[in-house]
Every structure is written in C-alpha cells, then in structure tokens.
C-alpha positions as CSV (number, residue, x, y, z in Angstrom):
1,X,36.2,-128.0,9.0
2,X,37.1,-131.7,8.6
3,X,39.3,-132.3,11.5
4,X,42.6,-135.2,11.3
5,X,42.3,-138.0,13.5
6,X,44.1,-137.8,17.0
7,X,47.0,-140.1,16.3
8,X,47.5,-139.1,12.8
9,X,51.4,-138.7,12.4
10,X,53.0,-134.8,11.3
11,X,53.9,-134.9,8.3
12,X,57.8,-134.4,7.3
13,X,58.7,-135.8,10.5
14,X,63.0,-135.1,11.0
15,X,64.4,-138.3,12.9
16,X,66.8,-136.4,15.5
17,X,69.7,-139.0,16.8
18,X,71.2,-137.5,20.6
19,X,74.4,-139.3,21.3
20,X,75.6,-139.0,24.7
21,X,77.1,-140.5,28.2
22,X,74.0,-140.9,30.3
23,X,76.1,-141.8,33.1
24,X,77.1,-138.2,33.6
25,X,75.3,-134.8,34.3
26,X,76.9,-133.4,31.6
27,X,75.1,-136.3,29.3
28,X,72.0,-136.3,30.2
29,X,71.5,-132.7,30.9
30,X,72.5,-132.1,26.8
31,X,69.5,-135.0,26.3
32,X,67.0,-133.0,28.5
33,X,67.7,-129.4,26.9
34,X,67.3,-131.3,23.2
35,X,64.2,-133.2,24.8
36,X,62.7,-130.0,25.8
37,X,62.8,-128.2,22.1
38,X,61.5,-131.2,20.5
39,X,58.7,-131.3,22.8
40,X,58.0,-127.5,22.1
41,X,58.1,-128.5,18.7
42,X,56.3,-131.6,18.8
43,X,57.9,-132.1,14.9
44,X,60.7,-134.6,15.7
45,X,61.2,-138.0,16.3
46,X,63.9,-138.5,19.1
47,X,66.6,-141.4,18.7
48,X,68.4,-141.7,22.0
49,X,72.1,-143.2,22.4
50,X,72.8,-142.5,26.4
51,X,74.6,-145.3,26.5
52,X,78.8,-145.2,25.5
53,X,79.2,-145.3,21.8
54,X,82.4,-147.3,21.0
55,X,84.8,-146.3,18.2
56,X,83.5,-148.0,14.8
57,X,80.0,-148.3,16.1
58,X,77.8,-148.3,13.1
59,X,74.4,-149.7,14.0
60,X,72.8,-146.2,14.4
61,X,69.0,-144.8,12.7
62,X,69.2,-143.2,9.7
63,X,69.0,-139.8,11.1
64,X,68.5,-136.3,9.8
65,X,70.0,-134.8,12.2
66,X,72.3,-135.5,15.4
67,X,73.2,-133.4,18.7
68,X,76.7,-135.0,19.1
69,X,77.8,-134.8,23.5
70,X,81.6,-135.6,23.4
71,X,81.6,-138.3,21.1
72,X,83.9,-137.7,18.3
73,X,83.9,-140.0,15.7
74,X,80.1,-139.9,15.5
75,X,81.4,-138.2,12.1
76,X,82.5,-142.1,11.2
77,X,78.9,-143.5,11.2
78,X,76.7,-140.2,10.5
79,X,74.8,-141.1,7.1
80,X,75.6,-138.8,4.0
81,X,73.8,-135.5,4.4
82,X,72.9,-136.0,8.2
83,X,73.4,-132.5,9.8
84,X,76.0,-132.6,12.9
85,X,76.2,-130.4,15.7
86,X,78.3,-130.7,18.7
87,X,77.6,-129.6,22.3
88,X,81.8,-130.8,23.4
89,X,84.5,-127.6,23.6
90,X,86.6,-129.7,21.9
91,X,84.9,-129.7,19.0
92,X,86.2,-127.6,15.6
93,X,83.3,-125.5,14.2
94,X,84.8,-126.1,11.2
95,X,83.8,-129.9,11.4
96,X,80.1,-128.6,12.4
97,X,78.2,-126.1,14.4
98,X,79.0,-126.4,17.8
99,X,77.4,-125.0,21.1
100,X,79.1,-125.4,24.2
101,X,80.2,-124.0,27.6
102,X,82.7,-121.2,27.3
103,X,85.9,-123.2,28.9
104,X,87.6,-120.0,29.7
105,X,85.1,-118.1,31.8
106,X,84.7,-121.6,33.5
107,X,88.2,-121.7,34.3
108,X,88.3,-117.3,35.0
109,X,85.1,-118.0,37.7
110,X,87.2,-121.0,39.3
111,X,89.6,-118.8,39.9
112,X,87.5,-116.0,41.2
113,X,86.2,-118.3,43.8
114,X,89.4,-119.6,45.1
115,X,91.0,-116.0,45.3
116,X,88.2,-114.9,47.2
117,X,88.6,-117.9,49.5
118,X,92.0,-115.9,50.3
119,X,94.4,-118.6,48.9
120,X,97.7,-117.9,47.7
121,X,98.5,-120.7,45.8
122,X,97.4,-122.2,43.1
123,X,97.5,-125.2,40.8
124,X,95.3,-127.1,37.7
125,X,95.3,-130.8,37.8
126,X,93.8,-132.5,34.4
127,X,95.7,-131.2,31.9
128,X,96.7,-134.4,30.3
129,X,95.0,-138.2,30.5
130,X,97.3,-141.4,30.4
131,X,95.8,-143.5,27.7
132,X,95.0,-147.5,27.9
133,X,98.1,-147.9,25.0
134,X,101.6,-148.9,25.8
135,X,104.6,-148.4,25.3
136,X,107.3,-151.0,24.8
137,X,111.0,-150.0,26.9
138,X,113.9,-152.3,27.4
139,X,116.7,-151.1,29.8
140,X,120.4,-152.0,29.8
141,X,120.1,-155.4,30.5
142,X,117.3,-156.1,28.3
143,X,114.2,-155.6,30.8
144,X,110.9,-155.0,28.6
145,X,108.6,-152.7,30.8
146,X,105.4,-150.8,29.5
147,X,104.2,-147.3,30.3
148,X,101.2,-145.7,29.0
149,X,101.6,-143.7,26.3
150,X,99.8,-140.1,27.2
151,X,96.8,-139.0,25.2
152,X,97.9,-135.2,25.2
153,X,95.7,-132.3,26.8
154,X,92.6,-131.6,25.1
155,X,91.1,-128.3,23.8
156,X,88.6,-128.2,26.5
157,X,91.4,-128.5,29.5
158,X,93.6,-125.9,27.9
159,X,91.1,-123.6,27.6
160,X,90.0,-123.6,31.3
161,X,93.5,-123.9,32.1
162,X,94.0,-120.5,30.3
163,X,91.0,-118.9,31.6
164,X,92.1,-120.2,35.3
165,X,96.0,-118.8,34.8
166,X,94.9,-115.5,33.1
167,X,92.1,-114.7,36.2
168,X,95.1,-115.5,38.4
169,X,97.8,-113.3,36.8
170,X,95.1,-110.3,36.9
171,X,95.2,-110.5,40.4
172,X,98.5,-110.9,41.0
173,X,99.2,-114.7,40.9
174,X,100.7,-117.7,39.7
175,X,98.9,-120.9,38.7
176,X,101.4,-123.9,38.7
177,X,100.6,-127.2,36.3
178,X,100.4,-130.8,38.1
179,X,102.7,-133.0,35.8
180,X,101.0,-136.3,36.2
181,X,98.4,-137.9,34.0
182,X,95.1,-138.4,35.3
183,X,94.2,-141.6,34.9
184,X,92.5,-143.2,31.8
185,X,88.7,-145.6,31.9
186,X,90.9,-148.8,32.6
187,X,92.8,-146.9,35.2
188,X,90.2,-145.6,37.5
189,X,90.4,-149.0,39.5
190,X,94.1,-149.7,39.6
191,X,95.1,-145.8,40.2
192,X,98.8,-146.3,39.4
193,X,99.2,-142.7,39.1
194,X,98.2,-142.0,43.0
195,X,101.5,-142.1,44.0
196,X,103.1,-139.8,42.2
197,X,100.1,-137.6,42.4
198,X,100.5,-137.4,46.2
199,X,103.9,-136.6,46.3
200,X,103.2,-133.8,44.1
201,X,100.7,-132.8,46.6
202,X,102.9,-132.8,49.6
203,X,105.2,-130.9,47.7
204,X,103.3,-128.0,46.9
205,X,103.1,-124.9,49.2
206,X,99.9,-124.4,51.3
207,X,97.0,-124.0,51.8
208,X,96.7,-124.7,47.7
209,X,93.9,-123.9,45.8
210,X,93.1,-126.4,42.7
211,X,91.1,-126.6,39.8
212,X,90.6,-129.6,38.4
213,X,89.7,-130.1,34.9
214,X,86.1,-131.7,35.1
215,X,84.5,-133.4,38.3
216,X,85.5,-136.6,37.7
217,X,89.3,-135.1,37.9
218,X,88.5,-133.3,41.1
219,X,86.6,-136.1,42.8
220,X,89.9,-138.3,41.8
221,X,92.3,-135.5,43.1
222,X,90.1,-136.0,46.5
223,X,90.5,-139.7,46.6
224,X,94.4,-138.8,46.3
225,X,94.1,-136.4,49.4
226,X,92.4,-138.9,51.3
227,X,94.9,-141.5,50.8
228,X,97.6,-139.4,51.4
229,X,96.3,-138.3,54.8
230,X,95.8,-134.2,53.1
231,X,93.1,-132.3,54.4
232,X,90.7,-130.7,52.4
233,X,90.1,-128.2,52.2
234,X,92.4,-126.6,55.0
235,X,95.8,-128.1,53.0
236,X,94.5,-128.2,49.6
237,X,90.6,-126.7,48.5
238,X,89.5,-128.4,45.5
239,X,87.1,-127.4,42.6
240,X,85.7,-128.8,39.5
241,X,83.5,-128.0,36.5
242,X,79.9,-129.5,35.2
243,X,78.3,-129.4,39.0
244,X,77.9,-133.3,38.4
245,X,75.7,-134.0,41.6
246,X,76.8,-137.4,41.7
247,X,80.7,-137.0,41.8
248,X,80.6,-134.1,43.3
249,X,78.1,-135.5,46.1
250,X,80.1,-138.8,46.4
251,X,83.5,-137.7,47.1
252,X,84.8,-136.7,50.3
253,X,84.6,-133.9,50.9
254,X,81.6,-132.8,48.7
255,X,83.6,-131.4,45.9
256,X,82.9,-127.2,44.8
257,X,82.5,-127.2,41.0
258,X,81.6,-124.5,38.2
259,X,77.7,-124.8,37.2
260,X,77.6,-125.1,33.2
261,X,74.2,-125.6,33.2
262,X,74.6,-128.2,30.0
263,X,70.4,-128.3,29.1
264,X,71.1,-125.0,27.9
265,X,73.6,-126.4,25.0
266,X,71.6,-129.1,24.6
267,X,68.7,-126.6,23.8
268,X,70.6,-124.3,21.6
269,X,71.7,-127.5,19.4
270,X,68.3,-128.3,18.8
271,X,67.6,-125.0,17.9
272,X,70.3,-124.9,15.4
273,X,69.4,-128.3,13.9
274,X,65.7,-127.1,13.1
275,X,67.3,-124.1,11.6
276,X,69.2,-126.1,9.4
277,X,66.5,-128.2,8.3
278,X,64.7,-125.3,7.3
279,X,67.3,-124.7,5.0
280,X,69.4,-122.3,6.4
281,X,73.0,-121.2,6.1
282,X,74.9,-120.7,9.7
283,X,77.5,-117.9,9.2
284,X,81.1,-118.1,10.2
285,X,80.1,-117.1,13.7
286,X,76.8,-118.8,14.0
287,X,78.8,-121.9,13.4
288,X,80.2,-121.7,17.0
289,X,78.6,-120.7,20.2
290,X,79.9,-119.9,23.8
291,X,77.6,-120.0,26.9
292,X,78.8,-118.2,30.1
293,X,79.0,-120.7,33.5
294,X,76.5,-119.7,35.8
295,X,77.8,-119.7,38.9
296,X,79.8,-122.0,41.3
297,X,78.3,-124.2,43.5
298,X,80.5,-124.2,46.4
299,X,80.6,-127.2,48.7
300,X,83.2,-128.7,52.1
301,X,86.0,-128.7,49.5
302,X,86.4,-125.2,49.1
303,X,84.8,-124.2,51.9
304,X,88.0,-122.3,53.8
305,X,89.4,-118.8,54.2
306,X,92.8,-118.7,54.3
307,X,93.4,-115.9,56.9
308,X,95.2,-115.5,59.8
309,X,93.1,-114.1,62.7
310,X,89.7,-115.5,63.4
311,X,88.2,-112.4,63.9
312,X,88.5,-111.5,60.3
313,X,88.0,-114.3,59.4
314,X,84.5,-114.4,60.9
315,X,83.8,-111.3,59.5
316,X,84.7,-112.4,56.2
317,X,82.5,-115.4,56.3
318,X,79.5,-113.2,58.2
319,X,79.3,-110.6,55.3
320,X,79.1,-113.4,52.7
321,X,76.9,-115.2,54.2
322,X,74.3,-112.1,55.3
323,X,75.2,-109.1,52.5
324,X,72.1,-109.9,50.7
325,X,69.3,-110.2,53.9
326,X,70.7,-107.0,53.8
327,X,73.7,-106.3,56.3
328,X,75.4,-103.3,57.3
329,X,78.8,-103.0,58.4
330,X,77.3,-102.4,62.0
331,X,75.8,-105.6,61.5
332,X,79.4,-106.9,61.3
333,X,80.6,-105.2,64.3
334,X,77.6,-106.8,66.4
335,X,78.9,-110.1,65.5
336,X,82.7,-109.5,65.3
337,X,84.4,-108.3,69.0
338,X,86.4,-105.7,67.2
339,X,86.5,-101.7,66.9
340,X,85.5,-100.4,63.3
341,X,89.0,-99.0,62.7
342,X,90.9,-102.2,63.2
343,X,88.0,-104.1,60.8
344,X,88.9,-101.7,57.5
345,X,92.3,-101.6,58.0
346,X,92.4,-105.4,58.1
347,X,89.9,-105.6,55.2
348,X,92.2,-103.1,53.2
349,X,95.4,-105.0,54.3
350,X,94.2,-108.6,53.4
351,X,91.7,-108.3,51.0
352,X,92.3,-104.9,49.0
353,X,88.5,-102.9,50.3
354,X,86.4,-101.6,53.1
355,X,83.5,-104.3,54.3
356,X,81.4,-101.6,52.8
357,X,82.9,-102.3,49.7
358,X,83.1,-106.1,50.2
359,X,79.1,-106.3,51.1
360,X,78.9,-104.8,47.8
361,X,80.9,-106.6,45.9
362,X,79.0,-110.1,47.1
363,X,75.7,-108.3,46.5
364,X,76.7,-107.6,43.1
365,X,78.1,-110.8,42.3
366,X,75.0,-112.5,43.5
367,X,73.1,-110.0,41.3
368,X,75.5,-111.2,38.4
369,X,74.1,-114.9,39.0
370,X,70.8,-113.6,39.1
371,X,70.5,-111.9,36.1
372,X,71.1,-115.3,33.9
373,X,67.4,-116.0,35.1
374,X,65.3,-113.9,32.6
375,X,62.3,-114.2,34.5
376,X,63.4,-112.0,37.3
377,X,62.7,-108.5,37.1
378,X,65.2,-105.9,38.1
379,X,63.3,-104.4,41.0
380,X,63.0,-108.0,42.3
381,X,66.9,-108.8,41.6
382,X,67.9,-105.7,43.4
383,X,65.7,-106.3,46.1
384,X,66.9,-110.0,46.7
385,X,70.7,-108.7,46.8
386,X,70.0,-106.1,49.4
387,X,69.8,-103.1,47.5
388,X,67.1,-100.9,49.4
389,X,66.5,-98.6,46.2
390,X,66.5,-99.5,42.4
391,X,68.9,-96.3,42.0
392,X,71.2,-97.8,44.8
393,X,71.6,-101.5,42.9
394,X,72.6,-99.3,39.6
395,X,75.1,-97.3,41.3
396,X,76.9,-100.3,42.6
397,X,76.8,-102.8,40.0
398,X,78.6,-99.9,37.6
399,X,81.3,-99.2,40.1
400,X,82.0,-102.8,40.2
401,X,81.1,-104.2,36.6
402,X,81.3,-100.5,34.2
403,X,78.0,-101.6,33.1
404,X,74.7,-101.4,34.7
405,X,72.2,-104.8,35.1
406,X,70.4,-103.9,32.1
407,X,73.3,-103.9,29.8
408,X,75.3,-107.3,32.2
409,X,71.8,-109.0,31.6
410,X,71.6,-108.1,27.6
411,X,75.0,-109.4,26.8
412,X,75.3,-112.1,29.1
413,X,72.0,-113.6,28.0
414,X,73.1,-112.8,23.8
415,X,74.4,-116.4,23.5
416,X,72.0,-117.6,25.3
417,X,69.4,-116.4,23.1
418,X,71.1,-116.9,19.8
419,X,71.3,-120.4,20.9
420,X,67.7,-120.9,22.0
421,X,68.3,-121.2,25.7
C-alpha cells in the first residue's frame, strides 16, 4: 500500500475561529478545552482571537465554524453559513447552541459554602455594571452634571443571584442585593463607585457573607474592604465564581470562588461544532447545555466560622479538616477539652446535627466533588472520604443525597458527556 507523504494536508479541513479574552481564566480555559478536541481530531485548523474583540470588528478568517467566549456581536462579523456556538450564560440558544456553566448551581454552592461557614447574613454584589455612557442632568440653576447611565444586570448575574437567594431561603435565610453599580472597563482605575460601596458595607449587619458575581467583582469588593478599613473575612467573607487564579491570588485576602472548570465548555463546543459539520440537526434541548460547578475553592476570604465559643468552633474546623483521614468523634474529643454531651448538644443547637452526622456530611460532600472525576473508581472514592466499607459510603451518601454514588455520578456527569467533556 502506497503510503501519503508525512506533511500531506487532510483533506476537507474545517477552519475553526475561538474568540475569547485571553487575559482571563475563564478565556483561555474555553481556548484550551476547544484546543484539546481539535488535537484529538487532528481535522481542524484553529484560528485564535485571545485578544479583546471590539464592537464592529470585521477583519476575522473566513471560518466554518466559531466557539464564541462572551463576545456578543461576534454574530455581526460571522460569514454567511458559519456555525456559532457560545460558551457565555448569557447567551440565547435560540441565537445558537450554547454550552455553559449552570449559573444557578454556581450561585446554590456559593451559598452552601457560606452557610456552612455559620454566617447569618447575606448579600450579592454585581448585579448591575455602570456603563462608560453618560448622562446629561442640569439642576435648578442650570448646572450640567453627567452620571453613567447603567448597563442593567445580565442573564448570567441573575441567574447566580437566583440560585444564591433560593439556596438561602431553603435554609432559612435572606439574601439582601448591594444597590451600587460595579464599575465599568474605564472605571476600574478611577473607582468612583468605592464610596458608596463602602458605606453600604458598614451598613450591613455582621459578620456578612457575599457573593460576588464573577472574580473580578469579588476581588473589587475586597479592594473596597481594604480601603474602608473592613476585615475580611471576620466582618465580611467574600466569594466569587470562575476560580480565576490570578484575581483570586492577587487580592487581599486571596479571594474563595466557585470552580467552573471552563475547558470543559470549551470541549463540549467543539464537540458540538464537529457534530454540526457532519450535518447534524441539534434538537431543542441539544441546543443548550448546563455544566454543574465542581467545587469551591476556598481561600483567607472565606476562611471564618461564625460561632461564638472557640471550643466549637475548633471542633467545627477539626472535623472539616480531618473527616476524610478518617476521624471519629473520639478523635474530636482528643483535640477539643470538652465532655461528649456538651459537643452534640452544641452541634444540634448551632448547626442542626450530631458531629457524627457532620463528619458525614463533609465526607459525602467531598465524595460529591469526587465523583465529577470519572477516572476514580468507587471503592477508591469511598476509601479517600473515609468510608472504611463500600456498604458504609452507600449508606451515607443516600441518607444525605436520596441517591447512591452510582446514580450522583450518572446524572451529574450526563451533561458532561453529552457535551464531550
């Protein structure tokens, strides 16, 4: 058999345009998951846009397809017949497929985290951005001023806003909204927002627990406690969403945020462009996909327990730090100077179960996180989490969840799979 020459070409090779912000996480993990299917593939040529694409921009490759990363009016410049699909929340299916991070269980597993911090109070900061427009005002006497005329809040801020308030009201609490703007690109420097966004803060009851809309909103909400002279987190604990290493590593303190995991969007665009090349028609709910957050990644900002006595507060902190080595509650009482008694009753006073029950619940939770990674079997998983017997890690992950692993693993992995990550 005749065989082709090393550097012949494939034939029928699709031209693949990825248009995102490189300067974020969020970015350049979308480029890396698409980067990783074509290289599977090895049938596409790659056109990469990481730098910002302004409005009107129309110097881009004829492509035949393009994985959009929150950049709207792509759909201005995209050829006739180039297939579009979108990786941004904010994004209608009904303009093109879209895969993207389910925005409410971000904002649900935000919540999660800061109840189980034992916070009481609660707030979401991002809701809506001040634009770079202005508006025109004269007063009584004629005085022009300008003010920047608000953008509005977008899809993907709503829905973590809903997923955060609904988390909350399950267990009992309230979720407040911070009426000021965050600022726009061209404010980031000037911050005429900060003061107003600091008396807010010292206005709000504490310790407060807030989610911010995105990283960049939390590691601005930080700057604004550190101006202020608010501590974080023993006033105000802060989280975000996308895990962006760089703003959540630069600010001070190193800011919590929800892990999205973006590659994995990234991924399961790619996967929907080649299916679209081949021809295929997405159905109604093929058109949109939502990918779970995998886990928080807590850092200083959230790192507080808002209890009263140190003792249980220790004991708190010792149980999630060792349930999975494993611990026992004897293990607790070694550490902690107290008498069993007075540990569950202050468990089941503060935080509604025994420690037995609380060593499970973080063992399960970790289990939760675990089961994302398909790799791991469940033997392994159970034995990581602390479970001495496979029979034991069933039992308590359908008390908890009403589902065993197997059936957690299968439906939290169904998007996943559907979208090719």
């Amino acid at each position: 058999m005749r065989r082709a020459p090393i550097n012949a070409s494939p034939r029928h090779q699709k031209v693949v345009g990825v248009v995102v912000d490189g300067a974020s996480t969020y970015g350049r993990s979308i480029l890396r998951g698409v980067t990783r299917y074509a290289n599977l593939q090895r049938k596409w040529i790659l056109h990469k846009s990481i730098r910002p694409v302004p409005p009107g921009y129309s110097d881009f490759p004829n492509c035949d397809g393009v994985v959009v990363g929150g950049v709207p009016w792509i759909v201005e410049f995209a050829k006739p017949g180039t297939y579009l699909v979108s990786c941004s929340g904010g994004t209608s299916p009904k303009q093109m497929p879209v895969v993207s991070l389910d925005d409410e269980a971000a904002g649900a597993m935000a919540a999660e985290h800061l109840v189980d911090c034992r916070l009481r109070h609660f707030a979401f900061y991002g809701l809506q951005r001040a634009s770079a427009t202005h508006d025109r005002y004269a007063d009584a006497s004629g005085k022009i001023t300008l003010r920047h005329r608000p953008i509005g809040p977008s899809p993907v801020a709503l829905n973590r806003l809903k997923g955060f308030r609904a988390a909350l009201n399950a267990r009992g609490f309230d979720c407040s909204e911070c009426p000021v703007d965050w600022p726009s690109t061209e404010q980031w420097t000037t911050h005429p927002h900060r003061a107003a966004l600091i008396e807010w803060l010292k206005s709000m009851p504490r310790p407060l627990g807030v989610l911010a809309s995105d990283d960049s909103v939390a590691h601005d909400l930080a700057d604004a406690c550190l101006a202020g002279g608010i501590g974080v987190p023993d006033h105000v604990a802060i989280i975000g969403v996308n895990n962006d290493d760089l703003l959540c590593e630069g600010a001070w303190p190193p800011l919590s945020s929800v892990d999205a995991d973006f590659a994995r969007m990234g991924y399961g665009c790619a996967k929907l462009l080649d299916r679209l090349f081949a021809g295929e028609k997405l159905t109604e709910e093929e058109r949109l996909t939502r990918l779970p957050p995998v886990r928080v990644v807590q850092r200083q900002s959230t790192n507080v327990l808002a209890v009263g006595d140190p003792n249980l507060a220790d004991a708190i902190r010792f149980i999630r730090e060792h349930a999975c080595d494993p611990c026992s509650v004897e293990d607790v009482l070694r550490v902690v100077p107290v008498g069993r008694r007075w540990l569950e009753r202050q468990f089941v006073t503060h935080l509604g179960r025994t420690p037995h029950e609380e060593i499970a619940r973080v063992r399960v939770e970790t289990a939760r996180r675990l089961l994302l990674e398909p790799d791991l079997t469940l033997p392994t998983i159970a034995d990581r989490c602390g479970f001495s017997t496979l029979a034991n890690f069933h039992r308590a992950f359908r008390i908890q969840t009403d589902s065993t692993p197997a059936a957690f693993r299968r439906d939290a992995l169904r998007g996943m799979r559907s979208a090719g990550g």
